[in-house]
C-alpha positions as CSV (number, residue, x, y, z in Angstrom):
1,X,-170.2,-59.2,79.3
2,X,-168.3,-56.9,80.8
3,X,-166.4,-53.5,79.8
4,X,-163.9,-51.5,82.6
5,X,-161.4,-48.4,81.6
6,X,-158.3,-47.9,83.9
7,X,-154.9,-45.7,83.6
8,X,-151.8,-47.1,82.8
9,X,-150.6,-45.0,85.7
10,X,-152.3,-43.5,88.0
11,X,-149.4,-41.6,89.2
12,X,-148.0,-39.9,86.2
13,X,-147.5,-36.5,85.9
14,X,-148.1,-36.4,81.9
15,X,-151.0,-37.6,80.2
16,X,-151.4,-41.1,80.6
17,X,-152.9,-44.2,78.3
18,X,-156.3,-45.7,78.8
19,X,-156.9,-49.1,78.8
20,X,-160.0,-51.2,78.0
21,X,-160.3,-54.6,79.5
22,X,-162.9,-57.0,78.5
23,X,-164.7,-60.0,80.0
24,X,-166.6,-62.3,77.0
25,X,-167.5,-65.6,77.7
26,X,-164.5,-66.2,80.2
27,X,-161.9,-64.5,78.0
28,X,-160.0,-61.1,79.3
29,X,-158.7,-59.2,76.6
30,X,-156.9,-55.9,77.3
31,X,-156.7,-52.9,74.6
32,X,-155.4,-49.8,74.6
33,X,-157.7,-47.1,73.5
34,X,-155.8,-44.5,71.8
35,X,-156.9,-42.0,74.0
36,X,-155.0,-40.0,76.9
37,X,-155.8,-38.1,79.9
38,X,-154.1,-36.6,83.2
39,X,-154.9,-38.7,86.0
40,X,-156.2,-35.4,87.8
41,X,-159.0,-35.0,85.2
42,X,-160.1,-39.2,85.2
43,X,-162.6,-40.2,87.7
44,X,-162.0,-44.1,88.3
45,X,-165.5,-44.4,90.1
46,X,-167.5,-43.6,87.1
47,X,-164.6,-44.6,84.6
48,X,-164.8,-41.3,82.8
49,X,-163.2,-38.2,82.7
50,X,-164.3,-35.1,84.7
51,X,-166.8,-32.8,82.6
52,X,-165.6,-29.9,85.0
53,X,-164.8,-27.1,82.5
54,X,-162.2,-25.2,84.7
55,X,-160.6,-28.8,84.8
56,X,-160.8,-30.5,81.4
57,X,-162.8,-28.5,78.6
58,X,-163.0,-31.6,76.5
59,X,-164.1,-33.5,79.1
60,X,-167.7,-34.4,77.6
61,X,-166.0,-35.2,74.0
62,X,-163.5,-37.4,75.4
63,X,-166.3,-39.5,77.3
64,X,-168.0,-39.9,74.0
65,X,-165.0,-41.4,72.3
66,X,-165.0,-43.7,75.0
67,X,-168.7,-44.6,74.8
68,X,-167.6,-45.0,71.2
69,X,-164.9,-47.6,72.1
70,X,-167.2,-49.1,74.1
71,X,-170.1,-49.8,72.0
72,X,-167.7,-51.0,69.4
73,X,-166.1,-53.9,72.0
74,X,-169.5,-54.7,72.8
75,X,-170.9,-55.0,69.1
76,X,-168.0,-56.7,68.1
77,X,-168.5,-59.8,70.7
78,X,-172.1,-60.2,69.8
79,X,-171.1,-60.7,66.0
80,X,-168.7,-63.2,67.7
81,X,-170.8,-64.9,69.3
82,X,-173.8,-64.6,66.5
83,X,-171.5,-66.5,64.2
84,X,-170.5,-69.2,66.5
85,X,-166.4,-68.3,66.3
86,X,-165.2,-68.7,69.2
87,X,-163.3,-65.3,70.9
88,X,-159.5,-65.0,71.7
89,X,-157.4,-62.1,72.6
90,X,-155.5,-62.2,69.2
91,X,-158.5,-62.5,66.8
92,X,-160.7,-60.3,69.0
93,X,-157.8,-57.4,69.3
94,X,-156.9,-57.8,65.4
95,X,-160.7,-57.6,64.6
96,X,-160.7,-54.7,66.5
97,X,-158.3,-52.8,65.5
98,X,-159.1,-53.6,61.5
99,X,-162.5,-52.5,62.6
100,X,-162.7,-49.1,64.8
101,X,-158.9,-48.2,64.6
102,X,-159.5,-47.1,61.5
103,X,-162.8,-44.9,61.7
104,X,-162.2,-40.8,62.3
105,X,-162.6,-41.3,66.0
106,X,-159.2,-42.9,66.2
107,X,-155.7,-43.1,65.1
108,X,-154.4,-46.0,63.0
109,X,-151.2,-46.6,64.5
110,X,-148.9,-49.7,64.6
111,X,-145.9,-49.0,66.8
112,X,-142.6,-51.5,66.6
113,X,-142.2,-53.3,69.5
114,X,-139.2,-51.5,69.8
115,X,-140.7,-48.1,70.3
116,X,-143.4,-50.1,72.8
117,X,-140.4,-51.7,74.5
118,X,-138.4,-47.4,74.5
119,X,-141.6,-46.5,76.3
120,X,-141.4,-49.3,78.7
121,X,-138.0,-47.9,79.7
122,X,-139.2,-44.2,80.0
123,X,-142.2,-45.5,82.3
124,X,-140.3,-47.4,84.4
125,X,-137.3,-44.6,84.5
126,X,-140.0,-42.8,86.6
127,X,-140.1,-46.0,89.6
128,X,-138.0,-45.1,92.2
129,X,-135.2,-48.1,93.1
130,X,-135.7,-49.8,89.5
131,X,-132.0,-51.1,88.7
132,X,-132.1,-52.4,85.4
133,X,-132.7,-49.4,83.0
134,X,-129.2,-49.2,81.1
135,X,-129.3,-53.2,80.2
136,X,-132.5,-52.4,79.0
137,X,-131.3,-49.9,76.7
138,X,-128.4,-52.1,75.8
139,X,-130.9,-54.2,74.5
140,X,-132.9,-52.1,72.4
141,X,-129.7,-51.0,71.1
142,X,-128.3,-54.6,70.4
143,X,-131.6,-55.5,68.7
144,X,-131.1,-52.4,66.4
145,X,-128.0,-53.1,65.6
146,X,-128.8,-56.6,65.0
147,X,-132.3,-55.6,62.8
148,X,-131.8,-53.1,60.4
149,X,-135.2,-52.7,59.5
150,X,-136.4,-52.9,63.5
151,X,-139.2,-50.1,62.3
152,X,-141.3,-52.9,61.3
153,X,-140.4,-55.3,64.0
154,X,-143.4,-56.7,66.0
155,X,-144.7,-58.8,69.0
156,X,-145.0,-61.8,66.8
157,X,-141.8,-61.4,65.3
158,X,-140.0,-61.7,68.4
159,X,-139.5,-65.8,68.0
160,X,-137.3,-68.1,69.1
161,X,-135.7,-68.3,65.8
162,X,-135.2,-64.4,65.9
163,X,-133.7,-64.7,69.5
164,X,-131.1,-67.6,68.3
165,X,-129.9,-65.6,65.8
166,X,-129.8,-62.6,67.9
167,X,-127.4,-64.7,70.5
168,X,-125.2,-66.0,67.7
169,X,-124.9,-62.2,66.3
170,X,-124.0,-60.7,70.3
171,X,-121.5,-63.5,70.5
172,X,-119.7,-64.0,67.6
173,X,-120.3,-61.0,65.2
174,X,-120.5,-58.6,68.0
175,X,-117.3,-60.6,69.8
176,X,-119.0,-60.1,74.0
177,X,-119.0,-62.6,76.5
178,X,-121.6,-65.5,77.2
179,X,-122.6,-63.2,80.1
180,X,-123.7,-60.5,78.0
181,X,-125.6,-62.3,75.7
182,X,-127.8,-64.0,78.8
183,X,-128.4,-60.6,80.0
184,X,-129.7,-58.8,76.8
185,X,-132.2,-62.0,76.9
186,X,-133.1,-61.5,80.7
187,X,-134.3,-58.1,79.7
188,X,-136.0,-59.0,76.2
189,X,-137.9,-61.9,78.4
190,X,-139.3,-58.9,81.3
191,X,-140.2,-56.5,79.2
192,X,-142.0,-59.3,76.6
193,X,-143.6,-60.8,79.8
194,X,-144.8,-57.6,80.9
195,X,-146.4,-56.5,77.1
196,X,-148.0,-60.3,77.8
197,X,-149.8,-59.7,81.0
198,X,-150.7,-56.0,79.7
199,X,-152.7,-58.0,76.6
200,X,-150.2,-56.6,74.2
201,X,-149.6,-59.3,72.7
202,X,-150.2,-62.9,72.7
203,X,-146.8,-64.4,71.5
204,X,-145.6,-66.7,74.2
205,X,-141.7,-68.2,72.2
206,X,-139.9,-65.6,75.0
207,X,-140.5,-68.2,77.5
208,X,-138.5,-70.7,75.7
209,X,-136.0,-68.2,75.6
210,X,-132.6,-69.5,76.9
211,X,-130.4,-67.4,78.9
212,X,-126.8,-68.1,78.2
213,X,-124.4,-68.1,81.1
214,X,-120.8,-68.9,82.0
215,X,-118.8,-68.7,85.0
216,X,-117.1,-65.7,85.7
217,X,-113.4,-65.3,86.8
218,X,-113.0,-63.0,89.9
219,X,-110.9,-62.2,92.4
220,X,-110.4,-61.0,95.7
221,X,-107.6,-59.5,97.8
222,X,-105.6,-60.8,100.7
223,X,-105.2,-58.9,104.0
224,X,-101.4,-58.1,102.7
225,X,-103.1,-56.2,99.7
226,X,-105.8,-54.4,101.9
227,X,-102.7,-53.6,103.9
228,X,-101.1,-52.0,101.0
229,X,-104.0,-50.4,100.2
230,X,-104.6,-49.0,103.5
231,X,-100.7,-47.7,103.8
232,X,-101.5,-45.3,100.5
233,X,-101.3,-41.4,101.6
234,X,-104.2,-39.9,99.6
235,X,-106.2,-36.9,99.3
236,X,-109.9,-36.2,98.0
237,X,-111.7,-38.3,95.7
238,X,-109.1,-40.9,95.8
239,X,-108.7,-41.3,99.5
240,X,-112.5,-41.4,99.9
241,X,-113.2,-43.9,96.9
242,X,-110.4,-46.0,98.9
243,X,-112.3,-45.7,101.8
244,X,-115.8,-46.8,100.3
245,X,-113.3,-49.4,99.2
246,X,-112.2,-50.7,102.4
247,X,-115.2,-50.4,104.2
248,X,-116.5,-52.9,101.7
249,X,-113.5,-54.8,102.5
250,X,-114.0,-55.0,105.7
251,X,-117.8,-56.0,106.1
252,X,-118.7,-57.4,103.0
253,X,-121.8,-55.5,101.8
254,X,-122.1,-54.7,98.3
255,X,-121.5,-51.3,97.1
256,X,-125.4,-50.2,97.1
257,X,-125.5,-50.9,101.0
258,X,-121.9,-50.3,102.3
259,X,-122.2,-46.4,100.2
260,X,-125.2,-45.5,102.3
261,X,-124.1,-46.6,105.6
262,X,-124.6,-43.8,108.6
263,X,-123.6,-43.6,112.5
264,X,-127.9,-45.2,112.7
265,X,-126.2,-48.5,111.4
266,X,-124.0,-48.9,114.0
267,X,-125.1,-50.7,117.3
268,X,-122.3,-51.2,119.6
269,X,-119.9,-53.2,118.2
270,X,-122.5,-54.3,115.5
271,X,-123.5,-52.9,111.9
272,X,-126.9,-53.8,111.5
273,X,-128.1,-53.6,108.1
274,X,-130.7,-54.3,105.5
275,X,-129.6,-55.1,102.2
276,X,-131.6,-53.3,99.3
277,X,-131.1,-56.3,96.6
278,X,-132.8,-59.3,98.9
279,X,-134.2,-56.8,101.7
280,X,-132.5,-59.2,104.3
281,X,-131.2,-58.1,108.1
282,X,-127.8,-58.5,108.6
283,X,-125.9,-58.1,111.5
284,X,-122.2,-57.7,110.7
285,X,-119.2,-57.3,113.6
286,X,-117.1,-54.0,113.0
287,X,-113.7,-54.7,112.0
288,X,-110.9,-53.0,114.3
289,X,-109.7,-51.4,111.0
290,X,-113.3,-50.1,109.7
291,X,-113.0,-48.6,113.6
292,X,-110.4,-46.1,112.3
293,X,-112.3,-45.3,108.7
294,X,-115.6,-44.6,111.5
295,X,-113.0,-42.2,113.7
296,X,-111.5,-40.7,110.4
297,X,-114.8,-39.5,109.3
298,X,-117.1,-39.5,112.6
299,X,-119.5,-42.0,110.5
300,X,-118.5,-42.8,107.1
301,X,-117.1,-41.6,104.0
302,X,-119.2,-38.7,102.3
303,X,-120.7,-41.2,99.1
304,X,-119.6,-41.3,95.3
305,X,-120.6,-42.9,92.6
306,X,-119.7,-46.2,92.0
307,X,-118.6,-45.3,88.2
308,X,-116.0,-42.9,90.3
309,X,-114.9,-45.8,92.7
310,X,-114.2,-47.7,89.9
311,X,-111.7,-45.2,88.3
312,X,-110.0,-44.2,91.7
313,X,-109.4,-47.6,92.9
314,X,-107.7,-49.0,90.2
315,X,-105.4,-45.7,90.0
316,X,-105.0,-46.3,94.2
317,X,-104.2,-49.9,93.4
318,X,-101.5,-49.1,91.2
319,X,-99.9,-46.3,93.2
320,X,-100.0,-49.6,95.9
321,X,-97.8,-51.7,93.6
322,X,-100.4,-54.5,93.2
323,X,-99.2,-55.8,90.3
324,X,-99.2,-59.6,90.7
325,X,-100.0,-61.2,87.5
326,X,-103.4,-63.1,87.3
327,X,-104.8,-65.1,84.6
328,X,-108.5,-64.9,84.0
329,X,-111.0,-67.0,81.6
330,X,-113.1,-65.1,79.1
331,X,-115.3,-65.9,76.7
332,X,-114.8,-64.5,73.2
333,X,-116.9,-65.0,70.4
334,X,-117.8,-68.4,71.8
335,X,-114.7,-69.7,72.7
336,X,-112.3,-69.3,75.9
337,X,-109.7,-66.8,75.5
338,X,-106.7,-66.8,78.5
339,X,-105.9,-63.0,78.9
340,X,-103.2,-61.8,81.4
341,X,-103.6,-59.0,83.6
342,X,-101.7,-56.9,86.4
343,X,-104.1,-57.1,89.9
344,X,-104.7,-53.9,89.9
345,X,-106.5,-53.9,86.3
346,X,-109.1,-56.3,87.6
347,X,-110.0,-54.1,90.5
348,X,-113.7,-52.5,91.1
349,X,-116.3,-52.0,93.6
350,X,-117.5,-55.9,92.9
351,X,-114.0,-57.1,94.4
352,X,-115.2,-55.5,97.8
353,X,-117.5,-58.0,99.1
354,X,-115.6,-61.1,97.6
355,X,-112.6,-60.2,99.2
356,X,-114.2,-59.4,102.1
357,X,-115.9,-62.9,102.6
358,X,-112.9,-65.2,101.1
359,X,-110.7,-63.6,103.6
360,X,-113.4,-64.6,106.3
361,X,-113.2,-68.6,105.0
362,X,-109.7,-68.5,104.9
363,X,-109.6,-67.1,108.7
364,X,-111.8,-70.5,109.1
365,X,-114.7,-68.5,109.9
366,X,-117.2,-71.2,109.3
367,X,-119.8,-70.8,105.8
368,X,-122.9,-71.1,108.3
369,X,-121.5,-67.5,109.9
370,X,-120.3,-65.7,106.6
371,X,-123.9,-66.9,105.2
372,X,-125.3,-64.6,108.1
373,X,-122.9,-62.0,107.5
374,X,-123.3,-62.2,103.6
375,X,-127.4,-62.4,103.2
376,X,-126.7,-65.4,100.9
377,X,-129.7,-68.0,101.4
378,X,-127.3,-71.1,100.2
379,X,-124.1,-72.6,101.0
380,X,-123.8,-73.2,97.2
381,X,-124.6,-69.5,96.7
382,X,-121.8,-68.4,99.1
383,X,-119.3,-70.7,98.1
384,X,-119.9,-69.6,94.1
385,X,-118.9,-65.7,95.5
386,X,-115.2,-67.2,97.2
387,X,-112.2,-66.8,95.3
388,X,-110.1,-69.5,97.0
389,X,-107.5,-71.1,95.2
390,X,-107.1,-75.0,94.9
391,X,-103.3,-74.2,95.7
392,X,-103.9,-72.3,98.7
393,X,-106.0,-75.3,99.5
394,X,-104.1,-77.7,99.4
395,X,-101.2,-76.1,101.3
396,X,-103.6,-75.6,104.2
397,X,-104.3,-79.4,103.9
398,X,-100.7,-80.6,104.3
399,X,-101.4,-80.0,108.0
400,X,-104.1,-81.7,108.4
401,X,-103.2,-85.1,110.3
402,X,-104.1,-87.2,106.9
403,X,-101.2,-85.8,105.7
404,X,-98.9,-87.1,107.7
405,X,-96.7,-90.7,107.9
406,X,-98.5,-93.7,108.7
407,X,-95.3,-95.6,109.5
């Protein structure tokens, strides 16, 4: 039988939460106690909190609550074990809880999983390089929208019946893509898994949840467009979200690399670079054109934000005349929907790197090289992120010697 108290984070700057774990008869249980401290006033070697007075004046009353909480664990598993029921995490947390949670020395408090899930978010806003935060708030939000009474709403509710229904209400009451839908349950399935492993909760229907996809319609630019793009005159934002633009264009990186490029990158003739999203080395040949962006801004162009880029380019696009009509696939409410837009509509900082590697296959620069060039780890992955027509395909093919008479 064994008791141990750790931080949530050790690192926080605010109080933090306390967390019990438990060893009984091969079970771990985790609990948190509802107690909170500054990491600068916890000592992890004794698993108490300092009784300095110039550092925590409630130092010795805190470590009583926590003997408390203690002694109440341990109690609690003998009776277990004196009546022959065998412990779990659920019963032994719910006993708990019904138990000591409600006694003076603590607060009764049951939180929605949705506030749990709010202070997931705030934690993890804190982690440097953590990407997902805003379609984690899109999911709170959806499941708001979706449960009135989301107050009440708790671990165990979260089923896969509740997560079928909430598909069915993102798709066809709130009318967004398949897409959309698979990402809200990406981020319901992390943070659920992450409540899991933190002994939360022990509802395990999130990893039957399905994530919903469908194949997205891009598109990618031909070296005439880049040339039209390039032949804009420009001044201030717009000529250097153009730039940023191009110089995805022209090498291929996504926006989160190509915007944080530097004269260290270059080696030579080379780019070398390593990708933030699969923290893979890439070495990438510099285009005679990105040569000129390099010269234009003795390195490269001075960064914006990506919602910027977004704006400008489609405004630079327009003033280039790209206005070729395309036809794209959506999903609407469940079904496919044929919308027609001018090119320049469709543009964004996501069109970059796909025009930049389609226009390397249809040079015949073989998949094996792009691959290098692109990070991907799979033909298949690289040949999903071309925008090749089967037109433009088969016009290529008409000189291929098959093609011609046999007489």
């Amino acid at each position: 039988m064994k008791i141990t108290f750790r931080l949530k984070d050790v690192n926080s700057k605010n109080e933090t939460p306390i967390r019990m774990t438990c060893f009984f008869d091969g079970v771990r249980i985790q609990i948190y106690c509802d107690l909170k401290i500054l990491p600068n006033n916890w000592i992890q070697t004794t698993q108490k909190a300092t009784t300095n007075l110039k550092d925590f004046k409630n130092g010795r009353q805190f470590n009583l609550e926590l003997e408390k909480i203690r002694n109440g664990a341990t109690t609690l598993a003998l009776a277990f074990r004196a009546s022959g029921t065998k412990i779990t995490m659920e019963s032994f947390k719910q006993k708990f809880h019904e138990e000591y949670f409600g006694r003076d020395s603590f607060k009764t408090v049951q939180l929605s999983v949705l506030t749990q899930y709010e202070k997931y978010i705030q934690d993890m806003s804190i982690k440097r390089g953590y990407s997902k935060l805003s379609s984690h708030r899109n999911a709170v939000q959806m499941i708001k929208r979706f449960c009135p009474e989301w107050e009440k709403l708790q671990y165990k509710d979260i089923t896969i019946k509740f997560h079928s229904g909430l598909q069915d209400f993102i798709i066809y009451k709130e009318g967004l893509s398949l897409n959309y839908a698979g990402s809200i349950t990406a981020r319901i399935k992390t943070f659920m898994n992450v409540a899991l492993m933190a002994g939360e909760h022990t509802n395990q229907d999130f990893r039957q949840f399905k994530k919903l996809t469908s194949k997205v319609e891009a598109i990618a630019l031909s070296t005439d467009d880049i040339k039209s793009l390039m032949g804009v005159i420009l001044s201030g934002g717009r000529d250097i979200a153009r730039d940023m633009f191009l110089v995805q264009c022209l090498t291929g990186l996504r926006f989160s690399d190509s915007s944080v490029l530097t004269r260290t990158n270059i080696n030579g003739k080379i780019l070398e670079v390593t990708t933030m999203k699969t923290d893979t080395r890439v070495n990438i040949p510099i285009h005679a054109d990105l040569w000129r962006i390099i010269d234009k801004y003795d390195g490269f162009p001075p960064p914006i934000t990506n919602q910027k880029v977004n704006v400008y380019i489609k405004e630079v696009a327009e003033f280039a005349k790209l206005n070729r009509k395309v036809n794209i696939k959506t999903s609407v409410r469940g079904q496919t929907v044929n919308t027609e837009y001018k090119l320049w509509e469709l543009i964004s900082t996501h069109t970059g790197r796909r025009t930049a590697l389609t226009n390397m296959a249809r040079a015949e620069i073989s998949l094996y090289d792009i691959m290098k060039i692109s990070g991907h780890a799979t033909i298949r992955q690289l040949q999903d992120y071309l925008k090749i027509e089967t037109e433009e395909t088969a016009l290529k093919l008409l000189g291929h010697s098959y093609y011609k008479s046999i007489q």
